[in-house]
N, C-alpha and C positions, 0 to 999 in steps of 0.2 A: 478425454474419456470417450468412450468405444459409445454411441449411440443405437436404437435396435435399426436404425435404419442402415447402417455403417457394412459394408461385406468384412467375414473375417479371411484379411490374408494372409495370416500364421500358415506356415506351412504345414498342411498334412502329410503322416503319414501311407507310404504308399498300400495299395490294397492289390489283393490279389483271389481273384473266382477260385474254388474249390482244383481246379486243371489245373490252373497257374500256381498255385500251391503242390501239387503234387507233384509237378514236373519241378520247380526249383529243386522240391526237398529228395526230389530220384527215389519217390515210393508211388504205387498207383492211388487214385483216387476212391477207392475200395479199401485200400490201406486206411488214409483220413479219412472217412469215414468212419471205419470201425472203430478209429482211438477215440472218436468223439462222444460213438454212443458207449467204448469205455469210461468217457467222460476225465480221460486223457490228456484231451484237448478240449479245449473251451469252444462254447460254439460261434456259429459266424456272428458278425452285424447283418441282420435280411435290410437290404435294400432293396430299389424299387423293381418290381416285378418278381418279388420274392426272392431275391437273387444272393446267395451268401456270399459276405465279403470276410475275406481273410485278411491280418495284419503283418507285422515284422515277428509282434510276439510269438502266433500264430507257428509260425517258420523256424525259430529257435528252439520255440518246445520239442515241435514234432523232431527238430535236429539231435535235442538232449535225448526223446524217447528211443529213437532210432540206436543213438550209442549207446543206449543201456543195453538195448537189446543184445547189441552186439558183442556186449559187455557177458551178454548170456544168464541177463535178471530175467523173468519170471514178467508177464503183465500185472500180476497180483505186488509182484516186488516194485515193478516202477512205481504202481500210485501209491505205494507208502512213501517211496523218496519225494515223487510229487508232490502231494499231502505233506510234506516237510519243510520244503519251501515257503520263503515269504509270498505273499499273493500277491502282493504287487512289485516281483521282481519284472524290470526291463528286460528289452531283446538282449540287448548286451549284454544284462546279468547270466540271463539263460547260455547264450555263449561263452559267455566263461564255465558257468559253471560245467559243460559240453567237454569246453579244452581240459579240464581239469580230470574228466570223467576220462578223457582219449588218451589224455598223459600217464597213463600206465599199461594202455594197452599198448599190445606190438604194432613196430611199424608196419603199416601197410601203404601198399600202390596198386594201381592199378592202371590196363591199360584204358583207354578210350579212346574213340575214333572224331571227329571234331563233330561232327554231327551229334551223336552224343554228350561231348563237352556242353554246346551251347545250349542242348535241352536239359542239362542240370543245371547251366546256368541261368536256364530262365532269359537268354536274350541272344540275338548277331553276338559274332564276336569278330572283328579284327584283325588284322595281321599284327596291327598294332595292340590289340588288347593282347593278341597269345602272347605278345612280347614282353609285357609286362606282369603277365601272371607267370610265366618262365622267373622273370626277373624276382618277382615275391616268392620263388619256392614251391607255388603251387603245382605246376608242371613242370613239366622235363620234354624237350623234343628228342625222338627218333631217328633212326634212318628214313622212316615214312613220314612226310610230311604232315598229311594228315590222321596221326596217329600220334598219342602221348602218354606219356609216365603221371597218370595225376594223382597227387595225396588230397585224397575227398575231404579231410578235416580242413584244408584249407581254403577249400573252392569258396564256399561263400564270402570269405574275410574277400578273397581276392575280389570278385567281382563285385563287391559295395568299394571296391579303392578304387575300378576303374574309373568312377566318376570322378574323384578326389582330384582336382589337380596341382597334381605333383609331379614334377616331367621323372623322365625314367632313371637320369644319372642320379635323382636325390633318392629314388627308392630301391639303386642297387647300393647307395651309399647308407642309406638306414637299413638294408638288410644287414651289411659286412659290421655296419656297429654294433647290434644286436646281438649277432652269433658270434661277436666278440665277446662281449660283456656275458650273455648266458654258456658259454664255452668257459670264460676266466670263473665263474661264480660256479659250473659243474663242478672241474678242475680242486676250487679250493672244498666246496662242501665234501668231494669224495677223500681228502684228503684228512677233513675233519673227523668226516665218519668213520675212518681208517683208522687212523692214531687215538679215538676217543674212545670208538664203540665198539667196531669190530675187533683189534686188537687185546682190548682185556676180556673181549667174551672168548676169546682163545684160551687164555689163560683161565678162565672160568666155566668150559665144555662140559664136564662134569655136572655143573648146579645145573637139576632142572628146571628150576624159578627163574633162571636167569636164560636156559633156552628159548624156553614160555615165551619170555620178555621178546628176547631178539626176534620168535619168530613174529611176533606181535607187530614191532616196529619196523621189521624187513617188509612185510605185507603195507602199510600204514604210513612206511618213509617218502617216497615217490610225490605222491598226490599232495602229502602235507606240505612237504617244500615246494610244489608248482603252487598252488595254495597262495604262501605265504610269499615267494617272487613276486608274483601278477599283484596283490595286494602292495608289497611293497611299491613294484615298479608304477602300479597305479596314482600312489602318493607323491612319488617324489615327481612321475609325469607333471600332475597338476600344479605341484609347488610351482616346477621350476617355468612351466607356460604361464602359470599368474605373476611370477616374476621378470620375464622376459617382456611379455605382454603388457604386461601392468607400468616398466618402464618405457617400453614403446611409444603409450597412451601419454607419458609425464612429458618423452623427450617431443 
C-alpha cells in the first residue's frame, strides 16, 4: 500500500500552455480563449505562477468544437450538443465522437508546407515520421518535397502513433486490413440499403409519408452506421486482445 511518503509514478497525462494548445489544435490562442469564456471549453488547471495548464481532453474538445463549426452550427448550437454529452466523457470519447461528426462531411485536403505540418503537430517531425504518417493516410507527398496533401481529420490520430511502436511494415499492413474490411462492410451495407430501402421507395414515390421517411433516413443513414461500426469494431477489438492476451499470460 502507497504510503504519504511514497512519490506517485503512475503516469500522467501530458499538459500543454494555453500556445501549445493552440498551435496543436491549428486555432490562435484568441480563438481558446474565447470558447472558454463561452464556457465551451472547460478551464485550465492554474499551476505554479498562475500559469494554465491544458489536458488531452482539453484538445479533443476544442477538435469536436472546431468540426461543428465547420459543420456550420451556430456557437449557441454547439453548447447545446455539448450540454448533451456525458461529462465525463475521455479524449478518446470526444474523438470519436469528432470522427463521427466529420463522417458525413465532404472530403477535404489540404495543402501544407512541412513547417506548417509540424506547427499543427505540435512537434519536429522526421523524415521518418512523414514516412509514417504518408504510410496512416494522413498525408500524401508531392512533387515538392517539402509540401503535402494532408487530411487534417487525421493529423492528430497520426502523431499520438508516432510514439507507438510499431515498425512501419505492421502499420502499412493494419492500414490494407482495415480498408479491406471497411470497403467489404461499404460494398455489402450499400447493397442492403439497395434491395431493401431504396428499391421499394421507388416503387412507393408517390406516398408522401414514405418520402418524409426516406428523406429522414437519407439525412440520418451515414453517421448512424459509422456510429454503430466504431462501436462494433470497438467490441470485438477488445474481445479478441483479452483473448489473445489473456492466452499469452496462460501460455
Amino acid at each position: 500500500m502507497a504510503t504519504g511518503t511514497e512519490a506517485d509514478t503512475s503516469p500522467q497525462p501530458p499538459t500543454f500552455t494555453v500556445d501549445e494548445l493552440a498551435a496543436r489544435a491549428g486555432v490562435t490562442v484568441r480563438t481558446v480563449r474565447f470558447y472558454g469564456t463561452k464556457g465551451l471549453l472547460p478551464p485550465p488547471v492554474i499551476g505554479p505562477r498562475r500559469v494554465g495548464h491544458y489536458g488531452p481532453g482539453h484538445l479533443s474538445r476544442l477538435a469536436l468544437i472546431e468540426e461543428l463549426q465547420r459543420q456550420g452550427m451556430t456557437l449557441a448550437a454547439i453548447e447545446r450538443y455539448l450540454e448533451q454529452l456525458p461529462p465525463d466523457l475521455s479524449a478518446q470519447d470526444l474523438a470519436i465522437h469528432r470522427a463521427l461528426v466529420a463522417s458525413w462531411a465532404p472530403e477535404s485536403a489540404e495543402e501544407i508546407t512541412r513547417r506548417e505540418l509540424e506547427r499543427r503537430a505540435g512537434r519536429p517531425l522526421t523524415d521518418e515520421d512523414v514516412e509514417r504518417l504518408a504510410a496512416m493516410g494522413v498525408l500524401d507527398r508531392g512533387p515538392d518535397p517539402e509540401v503535402f496533401r494532408l487530411d487534417g481529420t487525421l493529423l492528430r490520430l497520426g502523431v499520438e502513433l508516432l510514439d507507438v511502436p510499431i515498425a512501419h511494415e505492421t502499420i502499412l499492413a493494419s492500414r490494407t486490413v482495415l480498408l479491406e474490411h471497411a470497403r467489404a462492410a461499404a460494398q455489402e451495407l450499400s447493397r442492403l440499403f439497395r434491395d431493401e430501402v431504396w428499391n421499394p421507395y421507388r416503387e412507393r414515390a408517390s406516398d408522401p409519408d414514405h418520402l418524409a421517411a426516406m428523406k429522414s433516413l437519407s439525412a440520418h443513414m451515414q453517421p448512424m452506421v459509422v456510429q454503430a461500426l466504431v462501436t462494433a469494431f470497438q467490441r470485438s477489438l477488445r474481445e479478441e486482445l483479452r483473448a489473445a492476451f489473456g492466452q499469452a499470460k496462460q501460455d
